[in-house]
N, CA and C atoms as a LAMMPS dump frame, in Angstrom:
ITEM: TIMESTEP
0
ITEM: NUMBER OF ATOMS
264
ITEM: BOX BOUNDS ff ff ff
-5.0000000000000000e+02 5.0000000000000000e+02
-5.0000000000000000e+02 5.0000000000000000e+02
-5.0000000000000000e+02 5.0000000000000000e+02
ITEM: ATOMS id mol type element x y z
1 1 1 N -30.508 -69.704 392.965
2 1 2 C -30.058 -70.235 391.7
3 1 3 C -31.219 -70.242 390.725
4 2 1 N -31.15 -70.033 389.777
5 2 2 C -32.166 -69.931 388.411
6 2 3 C -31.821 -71.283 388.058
7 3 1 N -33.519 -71.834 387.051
8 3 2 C -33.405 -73.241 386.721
9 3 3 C -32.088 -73.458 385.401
10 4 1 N -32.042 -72.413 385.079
11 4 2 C -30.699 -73.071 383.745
12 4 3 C -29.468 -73.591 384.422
13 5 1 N -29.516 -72.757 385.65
14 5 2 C -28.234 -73.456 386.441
15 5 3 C -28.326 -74.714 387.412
16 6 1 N -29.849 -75.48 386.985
17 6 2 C -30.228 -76.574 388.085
18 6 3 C -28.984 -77.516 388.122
19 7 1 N -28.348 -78.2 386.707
20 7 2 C -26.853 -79.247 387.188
21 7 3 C -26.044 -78.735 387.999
22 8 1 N -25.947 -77.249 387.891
23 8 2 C -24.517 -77.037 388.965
24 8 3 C -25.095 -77.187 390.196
25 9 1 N -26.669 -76.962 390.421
26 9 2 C -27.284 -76.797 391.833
27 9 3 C -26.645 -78.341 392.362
28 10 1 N -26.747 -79.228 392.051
29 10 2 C -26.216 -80.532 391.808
30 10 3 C -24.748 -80.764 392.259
31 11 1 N -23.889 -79.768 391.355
32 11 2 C -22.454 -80.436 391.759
33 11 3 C -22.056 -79.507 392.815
34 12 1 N -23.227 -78.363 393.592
35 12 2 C -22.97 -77.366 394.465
36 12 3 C -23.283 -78.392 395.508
37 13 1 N -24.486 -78.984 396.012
38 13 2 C -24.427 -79.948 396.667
39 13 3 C -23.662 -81.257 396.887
40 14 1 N -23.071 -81.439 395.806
41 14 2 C -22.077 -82.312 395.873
42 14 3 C -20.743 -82.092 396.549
43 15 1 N -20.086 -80.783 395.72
44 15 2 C -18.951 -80.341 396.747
45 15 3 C -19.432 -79.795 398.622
46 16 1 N -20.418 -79.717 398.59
47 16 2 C -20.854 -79.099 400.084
48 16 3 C -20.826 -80.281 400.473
49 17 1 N -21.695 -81.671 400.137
50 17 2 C -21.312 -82.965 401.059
51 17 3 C -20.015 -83.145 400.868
52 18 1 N -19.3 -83.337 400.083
53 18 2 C -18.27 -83.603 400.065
54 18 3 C -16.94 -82.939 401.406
55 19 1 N -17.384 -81.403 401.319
56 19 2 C -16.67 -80.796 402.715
57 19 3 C -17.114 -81.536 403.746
58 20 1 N -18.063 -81.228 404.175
59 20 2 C -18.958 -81.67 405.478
60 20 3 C -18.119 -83.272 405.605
61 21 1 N -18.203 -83.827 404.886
62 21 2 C -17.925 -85.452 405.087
63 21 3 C -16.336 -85.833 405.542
64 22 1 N -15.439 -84.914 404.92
65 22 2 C -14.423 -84.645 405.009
66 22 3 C -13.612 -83.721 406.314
67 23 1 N -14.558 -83.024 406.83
68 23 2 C -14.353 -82.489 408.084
69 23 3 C -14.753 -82.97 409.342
70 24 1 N -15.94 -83.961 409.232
71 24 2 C -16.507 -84.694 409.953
72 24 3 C -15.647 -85.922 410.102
73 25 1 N -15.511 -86.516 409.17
74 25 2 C -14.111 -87.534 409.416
75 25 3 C -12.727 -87.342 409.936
76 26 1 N -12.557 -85.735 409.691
77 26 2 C -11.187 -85.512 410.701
78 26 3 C -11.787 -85.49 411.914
79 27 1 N -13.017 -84.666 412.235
80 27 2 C -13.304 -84.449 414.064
81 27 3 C -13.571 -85.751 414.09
82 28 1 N -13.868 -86.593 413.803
83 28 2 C -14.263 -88.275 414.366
84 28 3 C -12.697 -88.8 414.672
85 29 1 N -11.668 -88.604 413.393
86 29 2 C -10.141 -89.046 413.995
87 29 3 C -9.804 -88.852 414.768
88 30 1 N -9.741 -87.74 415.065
89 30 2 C -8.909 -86.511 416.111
90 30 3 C -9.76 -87.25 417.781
91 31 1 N -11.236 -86.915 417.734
92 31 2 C -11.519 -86.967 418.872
93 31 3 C -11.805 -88.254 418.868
94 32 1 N -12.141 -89.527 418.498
95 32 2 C -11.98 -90.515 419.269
96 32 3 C -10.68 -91.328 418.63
97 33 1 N -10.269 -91.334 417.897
98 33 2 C -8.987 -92.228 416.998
99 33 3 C -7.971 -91.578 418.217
100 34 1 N -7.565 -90.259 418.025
101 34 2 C -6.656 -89.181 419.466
102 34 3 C -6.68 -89.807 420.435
103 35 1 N -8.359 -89.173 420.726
104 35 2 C -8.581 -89.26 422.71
105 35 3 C -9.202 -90.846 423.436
106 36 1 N -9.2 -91.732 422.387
107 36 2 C -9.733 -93.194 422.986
108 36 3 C -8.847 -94.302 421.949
109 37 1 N -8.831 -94.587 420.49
110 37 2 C -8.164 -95.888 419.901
111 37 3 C -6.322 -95.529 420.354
112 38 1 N -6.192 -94.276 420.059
113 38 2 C -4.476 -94.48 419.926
114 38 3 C -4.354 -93.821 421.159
115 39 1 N -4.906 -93.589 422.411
116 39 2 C -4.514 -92.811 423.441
117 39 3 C -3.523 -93.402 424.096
118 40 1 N -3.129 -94.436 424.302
119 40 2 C -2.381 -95.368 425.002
120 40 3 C -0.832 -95.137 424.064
121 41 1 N -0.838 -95.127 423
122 41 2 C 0.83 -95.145 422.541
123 41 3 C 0.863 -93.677 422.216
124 42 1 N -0.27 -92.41 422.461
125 42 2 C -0.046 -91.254 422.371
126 42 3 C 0.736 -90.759 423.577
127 43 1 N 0.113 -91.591 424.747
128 43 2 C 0.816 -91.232 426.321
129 43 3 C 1.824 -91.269 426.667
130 44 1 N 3.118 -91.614 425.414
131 44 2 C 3.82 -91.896 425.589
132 44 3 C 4.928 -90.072 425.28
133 45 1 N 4.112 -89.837 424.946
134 45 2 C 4.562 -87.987 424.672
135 45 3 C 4.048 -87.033 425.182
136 46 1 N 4.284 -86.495 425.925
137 46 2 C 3.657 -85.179 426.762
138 46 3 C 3.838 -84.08 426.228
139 47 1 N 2.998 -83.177 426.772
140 47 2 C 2.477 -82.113 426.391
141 47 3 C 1.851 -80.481 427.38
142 48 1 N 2.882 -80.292 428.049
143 48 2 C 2.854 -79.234 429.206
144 48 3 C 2.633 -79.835 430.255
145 49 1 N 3.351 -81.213 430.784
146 49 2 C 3.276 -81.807 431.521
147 49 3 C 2.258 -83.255 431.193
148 50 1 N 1.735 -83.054 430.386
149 50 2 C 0.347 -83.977 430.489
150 50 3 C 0.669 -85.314 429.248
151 51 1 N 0.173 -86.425 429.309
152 51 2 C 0.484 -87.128 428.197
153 51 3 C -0.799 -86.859 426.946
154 52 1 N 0.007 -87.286 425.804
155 52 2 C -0.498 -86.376 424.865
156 52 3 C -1.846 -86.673 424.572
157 53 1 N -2.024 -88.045 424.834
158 53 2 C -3.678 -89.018 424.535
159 53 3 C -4.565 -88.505 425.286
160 54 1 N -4.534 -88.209 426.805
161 54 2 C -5.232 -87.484 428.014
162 54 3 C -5.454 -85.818 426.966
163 55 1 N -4.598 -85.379 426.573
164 55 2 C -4.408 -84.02 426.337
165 55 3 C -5.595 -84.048 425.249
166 56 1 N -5.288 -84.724 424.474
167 56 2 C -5.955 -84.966 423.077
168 56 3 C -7.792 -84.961 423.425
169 57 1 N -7.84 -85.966 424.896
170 57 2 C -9.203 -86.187 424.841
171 57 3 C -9.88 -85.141 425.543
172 58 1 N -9.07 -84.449 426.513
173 58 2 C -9.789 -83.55 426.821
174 58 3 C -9.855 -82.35 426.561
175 59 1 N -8.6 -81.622 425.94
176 59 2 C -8.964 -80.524 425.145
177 59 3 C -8.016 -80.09 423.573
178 60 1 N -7.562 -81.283 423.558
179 60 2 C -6.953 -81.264 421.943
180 60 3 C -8.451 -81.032 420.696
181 61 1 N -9.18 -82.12 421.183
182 61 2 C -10.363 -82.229 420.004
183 61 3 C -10.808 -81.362 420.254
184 62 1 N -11.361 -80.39 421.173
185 62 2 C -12.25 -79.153 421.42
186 62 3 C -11.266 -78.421 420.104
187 63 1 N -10.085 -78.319 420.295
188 63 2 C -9.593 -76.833 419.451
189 63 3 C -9.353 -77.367 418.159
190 64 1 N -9.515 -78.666 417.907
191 64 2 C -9.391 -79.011 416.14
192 64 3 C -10.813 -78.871 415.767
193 65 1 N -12.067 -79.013 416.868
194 65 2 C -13.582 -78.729 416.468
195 65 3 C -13.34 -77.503 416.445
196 66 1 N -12.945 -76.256 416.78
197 66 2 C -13.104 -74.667 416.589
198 66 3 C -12.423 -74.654 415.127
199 67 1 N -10.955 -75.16 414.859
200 67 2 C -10.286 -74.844 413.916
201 67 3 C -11.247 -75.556 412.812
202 68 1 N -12.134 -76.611 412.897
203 68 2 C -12.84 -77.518 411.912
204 68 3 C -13.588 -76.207 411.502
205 69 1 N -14.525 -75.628 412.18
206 69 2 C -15.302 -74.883 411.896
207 69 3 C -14.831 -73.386 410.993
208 70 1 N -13.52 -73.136 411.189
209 70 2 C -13.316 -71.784 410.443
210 70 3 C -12.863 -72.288 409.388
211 71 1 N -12.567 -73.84 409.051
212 71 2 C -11.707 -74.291 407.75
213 71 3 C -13.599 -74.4 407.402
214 72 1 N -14.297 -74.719 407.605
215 72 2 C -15.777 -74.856 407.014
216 72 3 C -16.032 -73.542 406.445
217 73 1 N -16.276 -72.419 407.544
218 73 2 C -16.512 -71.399 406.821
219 73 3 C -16.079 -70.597 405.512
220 74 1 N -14.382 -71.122 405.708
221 74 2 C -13.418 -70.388 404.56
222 74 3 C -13.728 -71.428 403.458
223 75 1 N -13.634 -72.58 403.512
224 75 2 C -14.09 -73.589 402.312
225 75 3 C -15.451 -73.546 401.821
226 76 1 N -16.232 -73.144 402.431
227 76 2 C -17.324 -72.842 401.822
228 76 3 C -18.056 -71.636 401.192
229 77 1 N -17.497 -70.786 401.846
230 77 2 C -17.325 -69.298 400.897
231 77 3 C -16.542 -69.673 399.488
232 78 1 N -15.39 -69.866 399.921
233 78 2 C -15.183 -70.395 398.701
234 78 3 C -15.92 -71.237 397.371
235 79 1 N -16.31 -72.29 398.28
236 79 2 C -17.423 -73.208 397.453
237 79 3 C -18.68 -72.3 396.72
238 80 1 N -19.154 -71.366 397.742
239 80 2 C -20.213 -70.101 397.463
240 80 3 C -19.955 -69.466 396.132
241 81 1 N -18.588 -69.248 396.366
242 81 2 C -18.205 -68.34 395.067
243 81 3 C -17.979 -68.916 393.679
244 82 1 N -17.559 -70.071 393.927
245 82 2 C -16.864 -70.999 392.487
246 82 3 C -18.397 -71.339 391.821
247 83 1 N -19.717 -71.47 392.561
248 83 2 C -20.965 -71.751 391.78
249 83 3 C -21.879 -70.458 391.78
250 84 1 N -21.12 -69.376 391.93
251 84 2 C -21.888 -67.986 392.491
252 84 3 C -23.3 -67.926 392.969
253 85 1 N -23.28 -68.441 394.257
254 85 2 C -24.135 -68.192 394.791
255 85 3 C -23.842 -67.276 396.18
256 86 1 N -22.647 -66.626 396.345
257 86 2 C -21.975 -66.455 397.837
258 86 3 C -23.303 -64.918 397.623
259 87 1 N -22.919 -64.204 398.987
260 87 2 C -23.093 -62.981 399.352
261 87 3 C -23.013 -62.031 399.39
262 88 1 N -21.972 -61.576 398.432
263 88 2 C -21.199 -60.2 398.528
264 88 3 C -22.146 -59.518 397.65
């Protein structure tokens, strides 16, 4: 970034915490709110045999952390581009 564009450097960091904080608070829901606070009235629904809270803790949050990560990448390319700083 060149200094004339130092404020946006600003609201570029801003929307980047802003993702991060926002994706980090779903993997914190998902894997302990899921697989430990609500596991008990989740168990009450199964899920290829398994109840859904068990399911949740042991490999539900793994695949919302993979899916977290490609919604990061695509949101932030994005983000890249709207302050042009991306790669292409």
């Amino acid at each position: 970034m060149s200094d004339k564009s130092t404020p946006s450097a600003s609201e570029y960091w801003k929307a980047n915490l802003k993702l991060i904080a926002t994706l980090l608070a779903i993997w914190a829901l998902v894997s302990y709110g899921a697989g430990i606070v609500f596991a008990s009235w989740l168990n009450h629904i199964h899920l290829g045999g398994y109840p859904l809270g068990f399911w949740f803790a042991q490999q539900g949050s793994i695949y919302v952390f993979i899916a977290l990560i490609f919604v990061y990448a695509k949101k932030m390319g994005d983000i890249d581009r709207r302050f042009d700083v991306h790669e292409d």
